[in-house]
C-alpha positions as a printed Julia matrix, in Angstrom:
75×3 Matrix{Float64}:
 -59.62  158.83  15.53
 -56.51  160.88  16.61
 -54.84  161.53  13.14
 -57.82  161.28  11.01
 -58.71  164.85   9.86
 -56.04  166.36   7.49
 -54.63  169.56   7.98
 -56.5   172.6    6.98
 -59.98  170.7    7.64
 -62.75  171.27  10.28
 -62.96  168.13  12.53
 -66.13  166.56  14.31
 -66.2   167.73  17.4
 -66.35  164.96  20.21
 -64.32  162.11  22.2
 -64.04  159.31  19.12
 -63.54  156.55  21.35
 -66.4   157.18  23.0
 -67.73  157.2   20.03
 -66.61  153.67  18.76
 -67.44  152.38  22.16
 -70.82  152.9   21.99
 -71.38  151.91  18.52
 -69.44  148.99  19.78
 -72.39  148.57  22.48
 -75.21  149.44  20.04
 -74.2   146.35  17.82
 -72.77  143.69  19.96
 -75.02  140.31  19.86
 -76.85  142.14  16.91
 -76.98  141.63  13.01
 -76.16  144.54  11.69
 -77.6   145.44   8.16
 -76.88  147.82   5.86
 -78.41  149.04   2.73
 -77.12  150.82  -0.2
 -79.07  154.27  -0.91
 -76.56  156.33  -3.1
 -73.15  156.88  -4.53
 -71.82  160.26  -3.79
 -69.6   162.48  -6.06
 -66.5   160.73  -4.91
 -68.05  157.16  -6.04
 -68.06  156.43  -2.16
 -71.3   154.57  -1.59
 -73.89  155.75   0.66
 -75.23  153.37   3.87
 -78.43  152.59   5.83
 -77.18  150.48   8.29
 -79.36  148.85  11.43
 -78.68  146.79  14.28
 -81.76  144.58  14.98
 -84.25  147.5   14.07
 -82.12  150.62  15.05
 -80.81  153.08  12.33
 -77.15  153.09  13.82
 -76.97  156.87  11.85
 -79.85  157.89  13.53
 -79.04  156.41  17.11
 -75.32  157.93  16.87
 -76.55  161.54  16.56
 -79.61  161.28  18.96
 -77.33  159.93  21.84
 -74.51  162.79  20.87
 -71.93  160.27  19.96
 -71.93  161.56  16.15
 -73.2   165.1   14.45
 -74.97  165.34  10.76
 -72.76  166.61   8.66
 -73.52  165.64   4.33
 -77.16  166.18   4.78
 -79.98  165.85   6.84
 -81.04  162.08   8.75
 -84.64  160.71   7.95
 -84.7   159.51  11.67
Protein backbone atom coordinates (compact mmCIF):
# COMPACT_ATOMS: atom_id res chain seq x y z
CA UNK A 1 0.00 0.00 0.00
CA UNK A 2 1.03 3.69 -0.61
CA UNK A 3 3.70 4.16 2.19
CA UNK A 4 4.75 0.66 2.58
CA UNK A 5 8.25 0.32 1.01
CA UNK A 6 10.96 2.28 2.97
CA UNK A 7 13.22 4.51 1.42
CA UNK A 8 16.18 3.20 -0.37
CA UNK A 9 14.21 -0.18 -1.24
CA UNK A 10 12.97 -1.63 -4.61
CA UNK A 11 9.11 -1.81 -4.53
CA UNK A 12 6.70 -4.44 -6.25
CA UNK A 13 5.72 -3.15 -9.13
CA UNK A 14 1.82 -2.98 -9.63
CA UNK A 15 -1.61 -1.14 -8.58
CA UNK A 16 -1.92 -2.64 -4.69
CA UNK A 17 -5.46 -2.08 -4.51
CA UNK A 18 -6.04 -3.95 -7.24
CA UNK A 19 -4.23 -6.18 -5.71
CA UNK A 20 -6.22 -6.46 -2.34
CA UNK A 21 -9.34 -6.35 -4.38
CA UNK A 22 -8.90 -9.34 -5.99
CA UNK A 23 -7.57 -11.29 -3.20
CA UNK A 24 -10.60 -9.81 -1.62
CA UNK A 25 -12.66 -11.64 -4.56
CA UNK A 26 -10.54 -14.83 -4.51
CA UNK A 27 -11.60 -15.44 -0.76
CA UNK A 28 -14.97 -14.05 -0.18
CA UNK A 29 -17.64 -16.94 0.84
CA UNK A 30 -14.42 -19.17 1.13
CA UNK A 31 -12.44 -20.77 4.14
CA UNK A 32 -9.32 -19.78 3.78
CA UNK A 33 -6.47 -22.10 5.17
CA UNK A 34 -3.17 -21.67 5.77
CA UNK A 35 -0.32 -23.84 6.65
CA UNK A 36 2.91 -23.26 8.27
CA UNK A 37 6.03 -24.42 6.00
CA UNK A 38 9.06 -22.41 7.46
CA UNK A 39 10.44 -19.69 9.61
CA UNK A 40 12.69 -17.41 7.74
CA UNK A 41 15.89 -15.65 9.04
CA UNK A 42 13.87 -12.86 10.53
CA UNK A 43 11.71 -15.53 12.68
CA UNK A 44 8.75 -14.36 10.34
CA UNK A 45 6.86 -17.55 9.60
CA UNK A 46 6.35 -18.83 6.25
CA UNK A 47 2.47 -19.51 4.75
CA UNK A 48 0.58 -21.92 2.43
CA UNK A 49 -2.56 -20.44 2.41
CA UNK A 50 -5.83 -21.73 0.18
CA UNK A 51 -9.19 -20.62 -0.39
CA UNK A 52 -11.43 -23.71 -0.95
CA UNK A 53 -8.63 -25.57 -3.00
CA UNK A 54 -6.71 -22.54 -4.55
CA UNK A 55 -3.07 -21.70 -3.46
CA UNK A 56 -3.89 -17.87 -2.97
CA UNK A 57 0.30 -17.47 -3.63
CA UNK A 58 0.01 -19.24 -6.61
CA UNK A 59 -3.33 -17.63 -7.98
CA UNK A 60 -1.90 -13.98 -7.09
CA UNK A 61 1.12 -14.32 -9.42
CA UNK A 62 -0.64 -16.32 -12.27
CA UNK A 63 -3.41 -13.59 -12.59
CA UNK A 64 -0.49 -10.67 -12.32
CA UNK A 65 -1.87 -9.26 -9.16
CA UNK A 66 1.49 -10.28 -7.19
CA UNK A 67 5.29 -11.15 -8.51
CA UNK A 68 7.71 -13.98 -6.79
CA UNK A 69 10.05 -12.39 -5.07
CA UNK A 70 11.92 -14.82 -1.77
CA UNK A 71 11.99 -17.83 -3.93
CA UNK A 72 10.40 -19.75 -6.40
CA UNK A 73 6.22 -20.97 -6.09
CA UNK A 74 5.55 -24.84 -6.27
CA UNK A 75 2.32 -23.89 -8.25
Amino acid sequence: MPGACRPGRRCTPGDPYASRDHLTALTTGKAVKCRQLDVDHYGRRVVQCFAASVDLSCRMVADGFAVERYGRLEC
